[in-house]
N, C-alpha and C positions, 0 to 999 in steps of 0.2 A: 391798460395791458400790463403783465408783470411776468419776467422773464426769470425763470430761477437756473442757474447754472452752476454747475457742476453737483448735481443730485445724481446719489448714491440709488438708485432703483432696488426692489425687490430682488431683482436676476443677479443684482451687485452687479448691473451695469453703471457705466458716468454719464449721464445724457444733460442736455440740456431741455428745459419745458418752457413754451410757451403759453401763455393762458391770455383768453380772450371771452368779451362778455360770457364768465362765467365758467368757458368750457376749455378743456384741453387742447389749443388750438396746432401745435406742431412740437413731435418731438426730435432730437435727432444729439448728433454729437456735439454738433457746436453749432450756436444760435446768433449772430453778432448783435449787438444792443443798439438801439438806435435813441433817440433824443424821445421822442416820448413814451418809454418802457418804465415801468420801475423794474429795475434788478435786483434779486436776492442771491447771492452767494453762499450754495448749500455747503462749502466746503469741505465735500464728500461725505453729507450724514445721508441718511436713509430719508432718500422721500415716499410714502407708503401712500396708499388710501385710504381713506380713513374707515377708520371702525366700526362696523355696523353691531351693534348689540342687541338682540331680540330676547332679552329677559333682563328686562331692569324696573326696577321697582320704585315707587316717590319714599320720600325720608317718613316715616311713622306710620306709611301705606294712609299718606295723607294729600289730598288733591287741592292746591292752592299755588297764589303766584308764586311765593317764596319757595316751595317745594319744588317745581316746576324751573325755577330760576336757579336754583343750587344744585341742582342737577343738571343743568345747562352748563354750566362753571365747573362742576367735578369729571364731566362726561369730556368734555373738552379739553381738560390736563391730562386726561389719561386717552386722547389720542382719539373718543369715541363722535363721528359726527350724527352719525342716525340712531335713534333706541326707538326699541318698541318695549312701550311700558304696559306692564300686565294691570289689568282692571281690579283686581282686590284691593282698591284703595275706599277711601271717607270725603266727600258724597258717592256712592255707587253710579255708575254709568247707565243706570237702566232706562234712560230715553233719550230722545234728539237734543231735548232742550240742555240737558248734562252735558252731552256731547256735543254741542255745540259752542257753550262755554269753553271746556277745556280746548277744542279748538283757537279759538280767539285769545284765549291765553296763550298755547303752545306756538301762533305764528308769531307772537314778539319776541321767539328766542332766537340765538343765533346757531342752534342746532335743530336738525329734523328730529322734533319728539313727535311719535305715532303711538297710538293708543288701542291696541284689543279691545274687543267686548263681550265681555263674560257672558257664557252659556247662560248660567242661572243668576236670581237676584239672593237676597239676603234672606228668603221666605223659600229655596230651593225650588222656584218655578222658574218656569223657560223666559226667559227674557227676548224682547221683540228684536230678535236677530238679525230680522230682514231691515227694520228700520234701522236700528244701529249700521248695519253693515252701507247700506245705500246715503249713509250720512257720513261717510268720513274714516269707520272703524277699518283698521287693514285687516283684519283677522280674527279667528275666533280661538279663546281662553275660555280650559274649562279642569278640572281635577279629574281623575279619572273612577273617586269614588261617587260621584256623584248619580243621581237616579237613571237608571241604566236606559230608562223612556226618555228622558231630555237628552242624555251620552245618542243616543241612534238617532234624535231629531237633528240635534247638535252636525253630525255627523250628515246628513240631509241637506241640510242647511248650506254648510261647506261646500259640496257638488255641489248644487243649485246655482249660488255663489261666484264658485270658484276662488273661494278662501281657504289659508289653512286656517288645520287648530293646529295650537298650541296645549298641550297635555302634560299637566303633572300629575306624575304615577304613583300613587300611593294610598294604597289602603289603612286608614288609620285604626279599622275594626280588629287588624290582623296583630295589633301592637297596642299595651295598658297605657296608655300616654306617655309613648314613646319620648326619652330627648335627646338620645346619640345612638350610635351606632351600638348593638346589640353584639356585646364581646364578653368576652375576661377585665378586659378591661371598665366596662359600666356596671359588671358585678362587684369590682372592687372597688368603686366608687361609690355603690348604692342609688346609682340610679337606673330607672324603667330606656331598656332596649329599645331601637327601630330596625326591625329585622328585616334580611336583605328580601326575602319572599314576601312581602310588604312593595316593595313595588316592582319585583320579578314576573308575578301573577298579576298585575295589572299592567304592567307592557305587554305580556301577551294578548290577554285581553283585548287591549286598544287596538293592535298589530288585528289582528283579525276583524276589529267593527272595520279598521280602515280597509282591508281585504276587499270587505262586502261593497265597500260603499265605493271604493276607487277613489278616496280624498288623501288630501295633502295634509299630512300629520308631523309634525314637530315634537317629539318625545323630549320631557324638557329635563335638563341637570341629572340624566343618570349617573347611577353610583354605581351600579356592580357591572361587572365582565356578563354576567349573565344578561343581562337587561340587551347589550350592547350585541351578543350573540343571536338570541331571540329576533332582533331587529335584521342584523343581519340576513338571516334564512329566510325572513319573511320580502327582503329587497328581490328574492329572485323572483317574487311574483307579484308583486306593486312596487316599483320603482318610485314611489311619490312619498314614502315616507323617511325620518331621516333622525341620526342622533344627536342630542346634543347635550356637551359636557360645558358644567363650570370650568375655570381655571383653577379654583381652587381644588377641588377633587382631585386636581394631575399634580397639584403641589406640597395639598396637605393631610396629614394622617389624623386618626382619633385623637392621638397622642395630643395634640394641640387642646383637646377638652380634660387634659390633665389639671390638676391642682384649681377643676372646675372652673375653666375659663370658660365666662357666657361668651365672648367674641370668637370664642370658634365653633358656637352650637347655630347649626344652618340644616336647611332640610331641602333635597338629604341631606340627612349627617355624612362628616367627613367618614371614610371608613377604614380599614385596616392598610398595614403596606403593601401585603400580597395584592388587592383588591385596585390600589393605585398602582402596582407595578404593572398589573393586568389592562386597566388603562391605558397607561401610556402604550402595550404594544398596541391596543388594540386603534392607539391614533396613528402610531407608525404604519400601520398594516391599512390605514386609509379607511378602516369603517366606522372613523368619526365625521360629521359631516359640519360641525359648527361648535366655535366654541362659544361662551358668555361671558361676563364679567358675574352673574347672579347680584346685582347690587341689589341690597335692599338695606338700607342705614336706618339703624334707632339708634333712638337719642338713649345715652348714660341711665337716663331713670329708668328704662325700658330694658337693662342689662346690667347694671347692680344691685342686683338683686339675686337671691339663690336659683343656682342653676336650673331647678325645676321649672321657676316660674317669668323664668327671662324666655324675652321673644327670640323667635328663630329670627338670623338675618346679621348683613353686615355690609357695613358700607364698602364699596373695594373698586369701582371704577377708576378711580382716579391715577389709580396705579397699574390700572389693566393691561396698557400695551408694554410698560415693565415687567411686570410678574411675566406675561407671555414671552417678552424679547430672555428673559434671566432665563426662567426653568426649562424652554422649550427648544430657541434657539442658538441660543450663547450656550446651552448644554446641549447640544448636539443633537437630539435626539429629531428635530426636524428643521428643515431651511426657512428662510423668512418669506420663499414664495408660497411654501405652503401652507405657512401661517398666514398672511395673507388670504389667501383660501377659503380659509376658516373662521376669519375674524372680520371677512371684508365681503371677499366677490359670492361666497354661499349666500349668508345671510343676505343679502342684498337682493342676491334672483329669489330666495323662497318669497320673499314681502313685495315681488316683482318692482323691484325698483332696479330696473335694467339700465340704468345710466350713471351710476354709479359701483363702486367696489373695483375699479381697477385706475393703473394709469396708462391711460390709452387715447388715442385725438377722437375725439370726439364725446369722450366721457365728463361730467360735470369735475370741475377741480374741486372735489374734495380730498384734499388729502394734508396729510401730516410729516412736518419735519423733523427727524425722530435722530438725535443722535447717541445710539447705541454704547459708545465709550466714556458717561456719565454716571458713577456709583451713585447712589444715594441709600443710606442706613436710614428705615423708619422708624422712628423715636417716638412711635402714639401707644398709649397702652389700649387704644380703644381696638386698635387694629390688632387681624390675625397674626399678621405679618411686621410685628413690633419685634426689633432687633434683628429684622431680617435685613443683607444687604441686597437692593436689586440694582438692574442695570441700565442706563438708557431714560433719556430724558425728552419730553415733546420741549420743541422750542418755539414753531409756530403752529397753529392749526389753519389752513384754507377751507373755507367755505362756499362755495360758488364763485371761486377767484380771491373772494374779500377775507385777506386778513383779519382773522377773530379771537 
């Protein structure tokens, strides 16, 4: 058993927690320690729950132990205990035996890694969704340009189910090969735009297959205010679908793909300041429903190289519950319960993992000891976020009770 006392809560209550095989056994104001307790003395930092991330990617969209295990380690310093990794990885997921594998990999870690299964395989046909799904898969991953007969199966599927998908909105037809946000700015760079009606007209899109169908829909990393709107109108009449923003987007501008920086080319692309200013209200105003870290890490070779022909993506979990605690709520613009919210108890009910994302008696102890009043300057030139200073430091992670 391990007694943590004097924990800073979300509420920026001071309670004491007790945990017992595994679970949140008693919380209250004062706990007394008995002889066979371990005691931790949170000394008034923030005890959170832990991070549930439902868009995280392996390093090179590559499926192996070491990928798997380094994302265990980077998911875990930035505070995150559950990810759901999207299936656009190397070997593809397209049967039980795949998926079985990464199973038996994914339970020697010391975080819950959960795995999608992609709508279609590498030849754009429908992949056996009912097998994947009754073998382990949580959910369904699909693009939203994809063959609009798989997109309604897809969608079929889901009900039948009762899985979500998960949807990235972007019509790549609509844009010459796109690599950033479609400004003044990419014209004076000389590089090909990714215009915002590019994945405007496929949210709507999606919003109405989900209409028809009455499924649970995950709109993934929007960019524009319009996307976010569209979603909205459509919540008055399916309640089951939902937004969800990077952090990065609430943080960062084009401007960062200046002087051709590949570690800020991610899709979406970052977009203008009106566009993120528009964001953030639209998280204040509550019609964001989840946030992400969007990790997805490549290696140097895969990004020194000319901007055109550098991969989208960036590694950024491991600073996730910083960047969130610095720009979101150390700036005022929301409290840490409802960051919380967002980055914990949502994600958590949509992948129906109802015993976790909160701290509460009877919920599993995952949770994170997060002390907010810790600068750290990132010194990586790989990172977006190089010479930025953020705030807030994990200092232990729990995992089902067991320190990890």
């Amino acid at each position: 058993m391990v007694l943590i006392k004097n924990a800073k809560l979300a509420t920026l209550e001071i309670k004491d927690i007790l945990i017992e095989n595994g679970k949140i056994e008693s919380i209250a104001n004062s706990i007394n320690a008995t002889k066979n307790l371990r005691v931790i003395d949170a000394k008034n930092s923030f005890l959170l729950p832990g991070l549930v991330d439902l868009n995280v990617r392996l390093a090179n969209s590559v499926l192996n132990r070491n990928s798997l295990k380094k994302l265990t380690k980077t998911a875990l310093n930035g505070g995150v205990t559950t990810s759901l990794i999207m299936p656009d990885f190397t070997p593809r997921l397209n049967n039980s035996t795949l998926l079985d594998h990464f199973k038996i990999k994914a339970q020697k870690e010391e975080a819950d890694l959960h795995v999608a299964a992609s709508l279609y395989n590498e030849n754009d046909k429908l992949n056996n969704i009912a097998t994947l799904l009754d073998n382990g898969a949580s959910a369904i991953w699909t693009t939203s340009s994809c063959s609009a007969n798989i997109l309604k199966r897809g969608f079929q599927y889901a009900r039948m189910k009762q899985v979500p998908i998960f949807c990235q909105c972007y019509d790549e037809n609509l844009d010459d090969n796109g690599v950033m946000n479609e400004s003044e700015l990419s014209f004076k760079l000389g590089l090909s735009g990714i215009s915002k009606v590019s994945e405007n007209s496929e949210v709507a899109k999606i919003a109405e297959l989900s209409l028809i169908n009455n499924t649970k829909v995950i709109f993934q990393s929007l960019s524009t205010k319009r996307s976010i709107d569209i979603i909205s109108d459509m919540k008055k009449r399916n309640k089951n679908i939902f937004s969800e923003l990077s952090i990065h987007h609430l943080c960062k501008t084009e401007n960062a793909c200046n002087c051709f920086n590949t570690y800020a080319k991610v899709l979406p692309p970052l977009r203008d300041e009106g566009e993120r200013v528009a964001m953030i209200d639209e998280l204040i105003c509550g019609n964001v429903d989840i946030l992400t870290s969007m990790h997805s890490p490549k290696s140097v070779s895969y990004k020194d190289v000319a901007f055109e022909n550098a991969e989208f993506g960036i590694g950024s979990i491991e600073e996730y519950l910083s960047l969130c605690y610095t720009h979101l709520v150390k700036s005022e613009i929301i409290d840490m319960s409802r960051l919380m919210e967002l980055c914990s108890l949502n994600p958590a009910c949509i992948i129906g993992q109802d015993n976790i994302g909160k701290i509460e008696v009877g919920y599993c102890a995952d949770m994170v000891l997060f002390d907010e009043k810790i600068p750290k300057t990132i010194k990586d030139k790989t990172s977006l976020y190089n010479g930025d200073t953020l705030y807030g430091e994990v200092k232990k992670v729990f995992k089902d009770g067991k320190i990890v």
